[in-house]
C-alpha positions, 0 to 999 in steps of 0.5 A: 425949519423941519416938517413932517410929510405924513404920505412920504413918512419923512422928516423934510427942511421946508427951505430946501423944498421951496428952493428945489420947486424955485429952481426947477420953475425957473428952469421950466419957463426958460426951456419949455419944459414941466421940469419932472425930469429934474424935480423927481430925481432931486426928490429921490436924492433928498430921500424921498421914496421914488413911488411919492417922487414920481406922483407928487412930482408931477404937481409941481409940473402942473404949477411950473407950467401952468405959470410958465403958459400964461406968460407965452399966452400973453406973447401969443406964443402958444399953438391952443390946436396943436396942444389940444391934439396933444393932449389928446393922446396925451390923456389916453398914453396916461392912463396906460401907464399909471396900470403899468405903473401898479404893476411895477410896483406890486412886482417890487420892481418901480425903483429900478425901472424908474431910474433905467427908464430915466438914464436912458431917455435923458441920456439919449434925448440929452445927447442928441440935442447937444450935437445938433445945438452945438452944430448950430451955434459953430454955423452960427459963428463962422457966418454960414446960415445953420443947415436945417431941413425944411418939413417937406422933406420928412416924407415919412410924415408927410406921406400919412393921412389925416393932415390938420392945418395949425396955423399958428406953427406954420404946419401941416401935417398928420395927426398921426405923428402928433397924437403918438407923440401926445400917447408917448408923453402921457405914458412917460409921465404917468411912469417917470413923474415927468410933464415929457418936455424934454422929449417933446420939445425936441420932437416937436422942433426936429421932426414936426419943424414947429417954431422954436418960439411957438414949441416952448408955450405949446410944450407947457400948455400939454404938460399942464392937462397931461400931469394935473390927469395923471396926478388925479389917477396917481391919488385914487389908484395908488395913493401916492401923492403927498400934499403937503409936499406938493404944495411947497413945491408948487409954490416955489415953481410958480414964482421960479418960471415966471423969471425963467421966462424972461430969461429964456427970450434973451437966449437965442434958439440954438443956445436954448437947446444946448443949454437943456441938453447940457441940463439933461446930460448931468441929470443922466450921469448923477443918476447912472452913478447911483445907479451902476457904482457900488456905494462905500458902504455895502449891506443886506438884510437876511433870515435869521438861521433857525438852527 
């Protein structure tokens, strides 16, 4: 069943949008994540000019998480101060990047700087995560209890001012690194159409040692305010955002991350974290192929010579 996205200027099958938003949902609530970094790049896979997939994508976030927190709110899994601290810089990181945003996109230059800018950070955060799950679950195994540092020996963190107590994380620690983190995950979302998740939930485990438990529902409850700003610039600055494909989107997600999120407490933490690296890894590589192999068919669009 076809339908026409007036924004995107594309014919699209229903059925497929709701079962990309159904998918990435479900993802969402098992790892904490916003799922912008999968539901944009299927976007530009299905034709989807990247400028609609990275500003309507973000929609799609909104409901994923939005879904995916009520049910971590219901387990008392979710830090409100530590998200509200987040968000902050969150918000401030946002409106940053959506001027870059405009700028790349006058420049002619978006696409390209959207799919670097996504190989590169999955490929590096997916990496990473997948060597030290992968540690995890082999201590695991041969009985040894997994090596994980305690907060007071990131010196580098501790030794900031500005300390705020967050006591359903356990932490104390700067607000410094917190907000940074916040700026950080605004920016990217505003640029790459993603809620951050894949980025934040592991900084917030490996550097901030926040429980693995209380970081999924945190993670979601920033992703939320964090994309609904950046949607809302998106659609008054660059006219981007497609609501109609926003709406099918978020109606799969919604019902998607409900079951994720009991999926995911079957899981154990290290098995969690391999699990998403192991997703983001295969997101990189199908992008990287697009991006460096040459396509089958090869043409170019040229002046016609006058003479």
């Amino acid at each position: 069943m076809g339908i026409y996205l007036p924004i995107a200027e594309i014919s699209v099958n229903i059925f497929v949008l709701l079962a990309m938003g159904a998918a990435v949902g479900f993802l969402s609530g098992m790892f904490g994540v916003g799922g912008g970094f999968l539901i944009t790049p299927l976007l530009i896979f299905y034709n989807i000019p990247p400028a609609i997939a990275v500003a309507t994508g973000a929609n799609q976030v909104i409901a994923s998480s939005f879904s995916g927190a009520l049910s971590h709110v219901k387990r008392g899994t979710l830090d409100f101060k530590l998200g509200g601290v987040l968000l902050a810089g969150g918000i401030v990181g946002s409106t940053g990047g959506i001027f870059v945003f405009g700028f790349l996109r006058r420049l002619g230059q978006l696409d390209l700087f959207i799919s670097l800018l996504y190989v590169v950070l999955l490929g590096t955060v997916g990496g990473l995560m997948l060597v030290e799950s992968v540690n995890a679950l082999r201590a695991t195994r041969s009985g040894a209890a997994p090596v994980l540092k305690k907060s007071g020996q990131h010196n580098w963190i501790h030794r900031l001012p500005l300390k705020m107590r967050f006591r359903a994380s356990k932490l104390f620690v700067s607000v410094i690194p917190v907000l940074g983190l916040g700026a950080g995950i605004g920016f990217l979302s505003s640029i790459m159409g993603v809620g951050g998740g894949f980025i934040m939930v592991p900084a917030l485990i490996y550097l901030l040692k926040v429980p693995t438990n209380v970081v999924i529902g945190t993670s979601l409850f920033q992703i939320i305010f964090t994309s609904a700003y950046t949607t809302l610039v998106h659609a008054t600055t660059n006219q981007t955002v497609d609501v109609m494909l926003a709406f099918l989107l978020m109606a799969g997600g919604v019902a998607g991350a409900q079951y994720g999120a009991k999926a995911g407490q079957r899981l154990r933490g290290e098995q969690l974290r391999a699990l998403l690296a192991l997703l983001v890894l295969a997101v990189a590589f199908r992008l990287a192929i697009d991006l460096f192999v040459t396509p089958p068919s090869l043409y170019s669009l040229s002046g016609v010579d006058p003479t």
